[in-house]
BALOBA-1460 file (C-alpha; in Angstrom, 3 decimals):
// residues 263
<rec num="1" residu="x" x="0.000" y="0.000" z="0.000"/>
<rec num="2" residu="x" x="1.359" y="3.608" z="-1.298"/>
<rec num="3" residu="x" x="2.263" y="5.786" z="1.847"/>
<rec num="4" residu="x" x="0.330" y="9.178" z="1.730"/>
<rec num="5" residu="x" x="0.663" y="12.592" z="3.176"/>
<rec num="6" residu="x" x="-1.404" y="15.724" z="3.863"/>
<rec num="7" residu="x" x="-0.879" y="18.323" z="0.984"/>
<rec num="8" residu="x" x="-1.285" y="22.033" z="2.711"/>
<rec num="9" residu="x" x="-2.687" y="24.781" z="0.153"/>
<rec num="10" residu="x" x="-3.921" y="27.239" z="2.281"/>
<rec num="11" residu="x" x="-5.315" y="28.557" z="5.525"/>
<rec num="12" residu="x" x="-8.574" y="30.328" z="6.380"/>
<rec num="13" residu="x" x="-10.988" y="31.614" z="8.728"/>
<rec num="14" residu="x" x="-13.433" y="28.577" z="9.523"/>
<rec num="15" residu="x" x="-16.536" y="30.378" z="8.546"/>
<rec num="16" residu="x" x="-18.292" y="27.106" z="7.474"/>
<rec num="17" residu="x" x="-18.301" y="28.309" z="3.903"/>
<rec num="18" residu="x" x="-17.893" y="25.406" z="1.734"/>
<rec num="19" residu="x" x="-15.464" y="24.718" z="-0.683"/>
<rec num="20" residu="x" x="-16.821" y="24.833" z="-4.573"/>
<rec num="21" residu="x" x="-18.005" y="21.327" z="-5.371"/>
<rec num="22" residu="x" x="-15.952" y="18.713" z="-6.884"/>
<rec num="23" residu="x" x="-12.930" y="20.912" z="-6.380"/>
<rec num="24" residu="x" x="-9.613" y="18.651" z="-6.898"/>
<rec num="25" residu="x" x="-5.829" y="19.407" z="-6.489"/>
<rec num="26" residu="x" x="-2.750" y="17.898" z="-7.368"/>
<rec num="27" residu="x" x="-2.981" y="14.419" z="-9.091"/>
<rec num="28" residu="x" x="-6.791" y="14.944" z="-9.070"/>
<rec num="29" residu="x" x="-7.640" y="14.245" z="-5.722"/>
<rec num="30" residu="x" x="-10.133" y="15.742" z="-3.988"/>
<rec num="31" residu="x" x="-9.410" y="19.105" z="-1.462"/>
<rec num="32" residu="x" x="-10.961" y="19.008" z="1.740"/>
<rec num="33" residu="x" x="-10.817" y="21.422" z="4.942"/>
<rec num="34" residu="x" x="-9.376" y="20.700" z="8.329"/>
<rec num="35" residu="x" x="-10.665" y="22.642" z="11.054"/>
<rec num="36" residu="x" x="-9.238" y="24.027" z="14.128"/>
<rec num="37" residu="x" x="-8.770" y="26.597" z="16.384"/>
<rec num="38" residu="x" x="-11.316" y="28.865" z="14.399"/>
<rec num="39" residu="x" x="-8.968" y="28.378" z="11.060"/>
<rec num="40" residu="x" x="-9.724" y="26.018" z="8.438"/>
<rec num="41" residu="x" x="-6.677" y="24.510" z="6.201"/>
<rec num="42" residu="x" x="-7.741" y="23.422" z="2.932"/>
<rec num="43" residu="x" x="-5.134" y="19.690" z="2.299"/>
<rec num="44" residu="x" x="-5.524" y="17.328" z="0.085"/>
<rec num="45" residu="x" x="-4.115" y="13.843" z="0.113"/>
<rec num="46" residu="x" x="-0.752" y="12.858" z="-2.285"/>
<rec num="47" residu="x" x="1.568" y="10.149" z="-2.219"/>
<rec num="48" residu="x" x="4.457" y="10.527" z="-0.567"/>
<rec num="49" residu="x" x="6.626" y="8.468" z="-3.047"/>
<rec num="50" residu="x" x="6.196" y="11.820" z="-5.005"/>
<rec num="51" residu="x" x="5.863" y="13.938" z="-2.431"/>
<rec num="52" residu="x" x="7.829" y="12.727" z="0.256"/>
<rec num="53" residu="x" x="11.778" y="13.786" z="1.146"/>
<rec num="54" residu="x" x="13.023" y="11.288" z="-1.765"/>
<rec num="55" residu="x" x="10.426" y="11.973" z="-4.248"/>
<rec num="56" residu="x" x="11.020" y="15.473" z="-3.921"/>
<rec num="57" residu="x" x="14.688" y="15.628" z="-4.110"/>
<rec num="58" residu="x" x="13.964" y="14.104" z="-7.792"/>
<rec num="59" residu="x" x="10.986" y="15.822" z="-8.734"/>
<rec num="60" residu="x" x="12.206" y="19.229" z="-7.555"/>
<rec num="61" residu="x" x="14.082" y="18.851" z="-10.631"/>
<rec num="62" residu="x" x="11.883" y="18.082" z="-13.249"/>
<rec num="63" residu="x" x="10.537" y="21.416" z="-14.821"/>
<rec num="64" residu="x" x="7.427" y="19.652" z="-16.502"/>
<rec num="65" residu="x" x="6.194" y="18.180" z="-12.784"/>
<rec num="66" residu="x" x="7.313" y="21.324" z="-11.247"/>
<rec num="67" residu="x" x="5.058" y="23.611" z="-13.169"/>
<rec num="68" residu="x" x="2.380" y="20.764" z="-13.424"/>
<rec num="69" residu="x" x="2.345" y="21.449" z="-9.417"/>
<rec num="70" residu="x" x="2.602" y="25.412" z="-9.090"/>
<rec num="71" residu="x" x="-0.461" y="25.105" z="-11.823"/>
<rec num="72" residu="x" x="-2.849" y="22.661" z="-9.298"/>
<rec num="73" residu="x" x="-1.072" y="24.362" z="-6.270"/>
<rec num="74" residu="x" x="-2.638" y="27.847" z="-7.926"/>
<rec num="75" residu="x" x="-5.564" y="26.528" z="-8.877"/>
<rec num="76" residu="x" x="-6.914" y="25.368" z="-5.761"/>
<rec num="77" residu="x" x="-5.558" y="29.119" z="-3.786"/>
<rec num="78" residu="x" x="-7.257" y="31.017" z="-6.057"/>
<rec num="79" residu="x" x="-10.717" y="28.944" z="-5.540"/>
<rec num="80" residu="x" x="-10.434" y="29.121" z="-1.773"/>
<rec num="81" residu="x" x="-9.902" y="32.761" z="-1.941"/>
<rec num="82" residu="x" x="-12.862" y="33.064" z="-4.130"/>
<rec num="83" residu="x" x="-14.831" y="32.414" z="-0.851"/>
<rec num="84" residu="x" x="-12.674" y="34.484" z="1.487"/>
<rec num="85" residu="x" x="-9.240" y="35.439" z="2.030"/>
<rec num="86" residu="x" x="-6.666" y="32.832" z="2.501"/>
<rec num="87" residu="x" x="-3.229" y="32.683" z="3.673"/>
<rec num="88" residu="x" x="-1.434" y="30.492" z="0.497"/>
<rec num="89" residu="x" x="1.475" y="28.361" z="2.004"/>
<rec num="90" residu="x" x="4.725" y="27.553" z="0.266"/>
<rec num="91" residu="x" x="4.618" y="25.024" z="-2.796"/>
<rec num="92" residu="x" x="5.173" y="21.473" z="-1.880"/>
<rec num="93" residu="x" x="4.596" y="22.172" z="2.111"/>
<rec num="94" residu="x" x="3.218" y="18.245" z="2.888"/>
<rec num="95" residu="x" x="2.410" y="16.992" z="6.990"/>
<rec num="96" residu="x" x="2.210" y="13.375" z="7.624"/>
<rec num="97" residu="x" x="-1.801" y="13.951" z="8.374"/>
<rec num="98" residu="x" x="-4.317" y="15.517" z="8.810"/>
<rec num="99" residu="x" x="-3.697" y="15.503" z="13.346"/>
<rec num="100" residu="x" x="-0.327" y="17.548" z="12.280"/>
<rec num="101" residu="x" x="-2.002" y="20.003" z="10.179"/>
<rec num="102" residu="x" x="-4.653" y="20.591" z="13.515"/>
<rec num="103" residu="x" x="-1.433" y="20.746" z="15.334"/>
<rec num="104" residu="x" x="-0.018" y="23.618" z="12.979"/>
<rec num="105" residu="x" x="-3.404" y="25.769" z="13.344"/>
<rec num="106" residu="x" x="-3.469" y="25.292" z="17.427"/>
<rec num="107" residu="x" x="0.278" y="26.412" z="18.049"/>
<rec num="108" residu="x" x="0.503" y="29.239" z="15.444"/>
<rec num="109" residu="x" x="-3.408" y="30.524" z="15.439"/>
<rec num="110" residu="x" x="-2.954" y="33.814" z="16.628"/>
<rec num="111" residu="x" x="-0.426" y="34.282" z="13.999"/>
<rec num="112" residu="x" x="-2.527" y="32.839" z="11.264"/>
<rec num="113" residu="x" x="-5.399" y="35.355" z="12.312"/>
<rec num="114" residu="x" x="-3.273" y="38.273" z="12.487"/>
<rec num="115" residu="x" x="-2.377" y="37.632" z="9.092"/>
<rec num="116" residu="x" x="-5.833" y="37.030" z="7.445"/>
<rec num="117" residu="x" x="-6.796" y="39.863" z="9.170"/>
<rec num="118" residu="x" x="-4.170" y="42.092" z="7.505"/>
<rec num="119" residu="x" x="-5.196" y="40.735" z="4.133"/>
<rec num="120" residu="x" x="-9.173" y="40.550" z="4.056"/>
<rec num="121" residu="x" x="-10.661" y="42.560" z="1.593"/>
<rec num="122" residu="x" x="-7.436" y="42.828" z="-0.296"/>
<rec num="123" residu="x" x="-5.838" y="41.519" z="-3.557"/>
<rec num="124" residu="x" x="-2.349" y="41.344" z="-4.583"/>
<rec num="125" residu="x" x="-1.017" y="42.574" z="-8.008"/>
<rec num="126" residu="x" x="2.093" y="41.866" z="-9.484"/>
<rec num="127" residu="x" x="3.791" y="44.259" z="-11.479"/>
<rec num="128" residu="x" x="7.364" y="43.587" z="-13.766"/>
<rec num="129" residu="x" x="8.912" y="46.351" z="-15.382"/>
<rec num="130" residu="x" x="11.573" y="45.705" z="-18.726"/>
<rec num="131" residu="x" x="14.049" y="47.930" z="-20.356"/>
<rec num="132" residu="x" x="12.864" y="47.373" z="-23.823"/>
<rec num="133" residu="x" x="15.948" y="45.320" z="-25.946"/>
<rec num="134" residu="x" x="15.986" y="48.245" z="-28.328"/>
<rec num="135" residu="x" x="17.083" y="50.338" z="-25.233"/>
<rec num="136" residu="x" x="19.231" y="48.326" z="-23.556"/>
<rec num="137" residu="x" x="22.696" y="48.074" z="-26.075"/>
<rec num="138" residu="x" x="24.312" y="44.652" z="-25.868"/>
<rec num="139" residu="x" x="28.033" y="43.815" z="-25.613"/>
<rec num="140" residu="x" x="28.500" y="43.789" z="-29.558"/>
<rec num="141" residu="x" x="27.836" y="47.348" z="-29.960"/>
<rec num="142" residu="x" x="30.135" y="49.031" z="-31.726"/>
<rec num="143" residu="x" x="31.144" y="52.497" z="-31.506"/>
<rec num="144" residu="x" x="32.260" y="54.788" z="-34.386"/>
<rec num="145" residu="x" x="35.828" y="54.646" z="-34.964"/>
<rec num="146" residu="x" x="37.756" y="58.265" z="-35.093"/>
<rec num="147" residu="x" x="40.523" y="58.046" z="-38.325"/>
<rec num="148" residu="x" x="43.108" y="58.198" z="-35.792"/>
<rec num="149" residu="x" x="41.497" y="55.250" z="-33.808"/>
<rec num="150" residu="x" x="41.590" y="53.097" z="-37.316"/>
<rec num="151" residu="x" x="45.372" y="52.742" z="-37.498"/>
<rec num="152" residu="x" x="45.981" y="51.847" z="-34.226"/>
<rec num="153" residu="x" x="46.912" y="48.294" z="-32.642"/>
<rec num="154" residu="x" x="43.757" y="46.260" z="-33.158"/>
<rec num="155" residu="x" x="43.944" y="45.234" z="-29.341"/>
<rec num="156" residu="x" x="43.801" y="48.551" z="-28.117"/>
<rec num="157" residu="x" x="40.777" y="49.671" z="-30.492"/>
<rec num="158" residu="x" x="39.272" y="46.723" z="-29.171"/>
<rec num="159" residu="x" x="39.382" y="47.444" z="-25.598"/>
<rec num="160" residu="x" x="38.575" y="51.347" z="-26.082"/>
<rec num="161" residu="x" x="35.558" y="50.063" z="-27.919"/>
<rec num="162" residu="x" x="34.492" y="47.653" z="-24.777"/>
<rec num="163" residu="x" x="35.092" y="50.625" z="-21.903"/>
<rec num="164" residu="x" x="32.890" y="52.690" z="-24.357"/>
<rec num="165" residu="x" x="30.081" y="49.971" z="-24.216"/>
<rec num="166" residu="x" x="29.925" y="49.262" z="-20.462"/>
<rec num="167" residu="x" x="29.761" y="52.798" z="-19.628"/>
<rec num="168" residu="x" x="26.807" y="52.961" z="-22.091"/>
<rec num="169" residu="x" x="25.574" y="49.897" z="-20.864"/>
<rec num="170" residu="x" x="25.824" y="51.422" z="-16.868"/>
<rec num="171" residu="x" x="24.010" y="54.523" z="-18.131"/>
<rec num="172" residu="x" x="21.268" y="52.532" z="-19.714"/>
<rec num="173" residu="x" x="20.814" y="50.358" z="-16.564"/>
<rec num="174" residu="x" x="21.278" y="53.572" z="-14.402"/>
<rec num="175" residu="x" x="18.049" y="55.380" z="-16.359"/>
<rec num="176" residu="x" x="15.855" y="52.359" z="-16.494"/>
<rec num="177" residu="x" x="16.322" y="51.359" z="-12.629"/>
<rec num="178" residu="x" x="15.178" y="55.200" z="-12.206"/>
<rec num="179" residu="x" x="12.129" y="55.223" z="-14.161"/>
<rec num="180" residu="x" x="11.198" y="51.996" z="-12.440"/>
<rec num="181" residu="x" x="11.905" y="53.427" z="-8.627"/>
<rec num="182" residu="x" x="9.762" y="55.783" z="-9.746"/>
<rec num="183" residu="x" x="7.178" y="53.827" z="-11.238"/>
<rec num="184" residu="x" x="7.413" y="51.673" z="-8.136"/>
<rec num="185" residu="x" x="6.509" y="54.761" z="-5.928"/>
<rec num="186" residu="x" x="3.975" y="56.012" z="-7.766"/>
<rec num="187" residu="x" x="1.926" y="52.313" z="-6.845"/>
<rec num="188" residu="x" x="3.320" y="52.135" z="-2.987"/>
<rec num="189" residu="x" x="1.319" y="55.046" z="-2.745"/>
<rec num="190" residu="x" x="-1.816" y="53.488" z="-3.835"/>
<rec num="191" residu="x" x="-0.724" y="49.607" z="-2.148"/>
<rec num="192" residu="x" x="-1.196" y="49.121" z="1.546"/>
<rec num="193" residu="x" x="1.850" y="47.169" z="1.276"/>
<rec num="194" residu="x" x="4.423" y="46.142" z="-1.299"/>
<rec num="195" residu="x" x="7.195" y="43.719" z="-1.648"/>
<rec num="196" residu="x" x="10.077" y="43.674" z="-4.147"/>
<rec num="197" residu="x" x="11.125" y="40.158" z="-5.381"/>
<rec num="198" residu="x" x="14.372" y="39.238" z="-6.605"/>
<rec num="199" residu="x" x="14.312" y="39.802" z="-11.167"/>
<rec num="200" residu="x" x="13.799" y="36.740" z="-12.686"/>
<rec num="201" residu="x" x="16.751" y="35.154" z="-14.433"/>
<rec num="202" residu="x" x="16.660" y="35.130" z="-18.294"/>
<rec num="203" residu="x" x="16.519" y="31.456" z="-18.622"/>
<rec num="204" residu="x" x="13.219" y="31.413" z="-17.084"/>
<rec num="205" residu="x" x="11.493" y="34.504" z="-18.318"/>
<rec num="206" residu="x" x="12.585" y="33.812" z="-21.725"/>
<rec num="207" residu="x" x="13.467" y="36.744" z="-22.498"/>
<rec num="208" residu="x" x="16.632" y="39.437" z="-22.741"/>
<rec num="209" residu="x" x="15.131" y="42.551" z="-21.778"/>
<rec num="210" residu="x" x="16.649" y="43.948" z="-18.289"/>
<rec num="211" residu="x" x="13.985" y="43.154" z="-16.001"/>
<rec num="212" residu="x" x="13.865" y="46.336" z="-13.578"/>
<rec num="213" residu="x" x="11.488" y="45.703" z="-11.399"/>
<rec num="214" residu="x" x="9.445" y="42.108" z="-9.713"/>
<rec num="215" residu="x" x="6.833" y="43.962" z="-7.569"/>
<rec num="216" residu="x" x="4.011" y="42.364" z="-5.457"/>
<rec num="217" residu="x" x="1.499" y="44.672" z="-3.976"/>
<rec num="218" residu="x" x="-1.420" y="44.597" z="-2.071"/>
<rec num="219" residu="x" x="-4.112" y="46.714" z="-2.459"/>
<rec num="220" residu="x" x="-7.437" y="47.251" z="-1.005"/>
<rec num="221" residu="x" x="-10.646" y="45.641" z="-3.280"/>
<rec num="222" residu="x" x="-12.330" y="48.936" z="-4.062"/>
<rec num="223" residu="x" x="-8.623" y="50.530" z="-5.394"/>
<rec num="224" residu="x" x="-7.983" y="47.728" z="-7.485"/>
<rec num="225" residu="x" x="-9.103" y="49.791" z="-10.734"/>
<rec num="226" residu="x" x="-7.401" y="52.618" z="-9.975"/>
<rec num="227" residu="x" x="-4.323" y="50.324" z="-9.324"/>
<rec num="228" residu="x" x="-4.666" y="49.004" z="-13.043"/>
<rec num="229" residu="x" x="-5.247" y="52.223" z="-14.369"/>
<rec num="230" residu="x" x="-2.265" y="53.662" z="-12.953"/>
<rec num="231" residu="x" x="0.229" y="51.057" z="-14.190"/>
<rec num="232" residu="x" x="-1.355" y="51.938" z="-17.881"/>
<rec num="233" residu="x" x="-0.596" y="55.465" z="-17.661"/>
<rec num="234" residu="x" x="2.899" y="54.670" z="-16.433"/>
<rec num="235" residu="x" x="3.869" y="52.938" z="-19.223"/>
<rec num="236" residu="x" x="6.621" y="54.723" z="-21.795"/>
<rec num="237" residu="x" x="8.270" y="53.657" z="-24.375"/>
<rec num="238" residu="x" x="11.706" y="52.810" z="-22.968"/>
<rec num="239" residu="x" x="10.155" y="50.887" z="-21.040"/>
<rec num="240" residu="x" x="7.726" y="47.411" z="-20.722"/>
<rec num="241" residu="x" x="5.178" y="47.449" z="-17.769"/>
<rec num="242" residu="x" x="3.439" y="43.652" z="-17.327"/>
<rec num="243" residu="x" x="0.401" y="43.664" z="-14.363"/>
<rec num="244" residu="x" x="-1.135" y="40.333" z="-13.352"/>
<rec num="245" residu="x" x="-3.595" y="39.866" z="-10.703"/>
<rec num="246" residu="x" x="-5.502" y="40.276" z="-8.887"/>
<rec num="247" residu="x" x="-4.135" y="37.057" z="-7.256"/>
<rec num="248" residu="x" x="-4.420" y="35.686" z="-3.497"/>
<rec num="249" residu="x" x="-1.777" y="37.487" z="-1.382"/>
<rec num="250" residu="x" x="1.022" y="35.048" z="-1.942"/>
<rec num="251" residu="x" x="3.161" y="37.739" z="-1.200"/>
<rec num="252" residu="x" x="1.957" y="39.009" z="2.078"/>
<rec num="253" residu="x" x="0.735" y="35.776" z="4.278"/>
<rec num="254" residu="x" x="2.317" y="33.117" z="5.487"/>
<rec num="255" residu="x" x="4.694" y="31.127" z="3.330"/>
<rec num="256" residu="x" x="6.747" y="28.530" z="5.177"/>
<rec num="257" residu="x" x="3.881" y="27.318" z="7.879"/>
<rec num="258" residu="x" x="6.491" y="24.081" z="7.796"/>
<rec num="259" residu="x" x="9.201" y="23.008" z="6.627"/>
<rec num="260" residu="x" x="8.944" y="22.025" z="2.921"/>
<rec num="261" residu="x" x="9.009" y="18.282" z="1.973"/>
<rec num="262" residu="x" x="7.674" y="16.019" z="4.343"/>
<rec num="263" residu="x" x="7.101" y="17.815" z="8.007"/>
């Protein structure tokens, strides 16, 4: 018989509301709520030959069951939330059962309510800011030559022409960061919070613009359309504004209720 574990998604108030019908998480199983100490966690049940300390030391490094996860993971926050707000834990975050998940909401409920407190009747938005690849000069830019600069040693042209290029390539950096401090005022003014995550690495954007800024912020329900609208008139040409959301507050609840893997 395959050993199984208690998948945690998220944690709410336990306001009786019930979860929408026939919801399922990872691998298709079914999500149900555990209740205790006024909080609700929504778990579902997974194997632990996937899920477990082995299994995850494996899968961890399969892309394809990676994102396969963050997609059910997402799926099932984003429902919950659609009946209140939620605290969404960290991906993979798996108890032995469901008695050590009851145990998590008795020792740590005032901190769980504290935080859905802070985040009821809030979104979060995510906003990424690029320096456009037409604005951003990569290292095989070549600067004019001067006559003089045509006769000389090839070597020394050579690294004249690279000092020239950082320095524009500094500059460049220097104005786009700016714009996007800016930018990234402009919506702290309007957030109740905000949170600046580390720009994503080429590889996994897919793409070669500068990425400036990787902003989370939370903002109140009734603001949320002036939040869009504000991000659209910040855009300029230099630069490329993406918004997503509104999402559940990954950003501003509690992320590591446990130790990831197998608690």
């Amino acid at each position: 018989m395959t050993e199984s574990g208690t998948y945690l998604y998220a944690i709410a108030r336990d306001t009786g509301a019930a979860l929408p019908p026939g919801l399922t998480g990872l691998l298709g199983a079914p999500v149900r709520t555990v209740a205790e100490a006024g909080l609700a966690a929504h778990v579902g049940t997974v194997p632990l030959e996937q899920f477990g300390e082995e299994g995850l030391k494996r899968n961890l490094e399969d892309l394809a069951w990676l994102e396969a996860t963050a997609r059910a993971h997402h799926q099932v926050v984003e429902a919950a939330a659609a009946a209140g707000p939620v605290a969404p834990v960290r991906l993979v975050t798996v108890y032995r059962d469901d008695e050590q998940v009851r145990r998590l909401l008795r020792e740590r409920a005032e901190e769980f309510t504290e935080v859905l407190a802070r985040v009821t009747g809030r979104r979060e938005w995510g906003v990424k800011v690029y320096a456009t690849a037409q604005h951003t000069p990569s290292g095989d830019v070549r600067t004019p030559e001067r006559p003089e600069q045509a006769t000389g040693r090839p070597g020394t042209a050579y690294l004249k022409r690279r000092r020239t290029d950082l320095r524009t390539r500094e500059e460049a950096w220097r104005q786009a960061a700016s714009r996007a401090e800016r930018i990234d005022a402009v919506l702290a003014g309007i957030a109740v919070a905000r949170r600046h995550h580390r720009a994503q690495d080429p590889q996994l954007s897919g793409r070669e613009d500068w990425m400036v800024l990787n902003g989370a912020y939370l903002v109140d329900d009734d603001r949320g359309e002036e939040f869009a609208a504000t991000v659209a008139a910040l855009r300029e040409p230099e630069l490329e504004v993406q918004l997503t959301g509104p999402w559940a507050p990954y950003s501003f609840t509690i992320s590591e209720p446990g130790a990831g893997g197998t608690a």
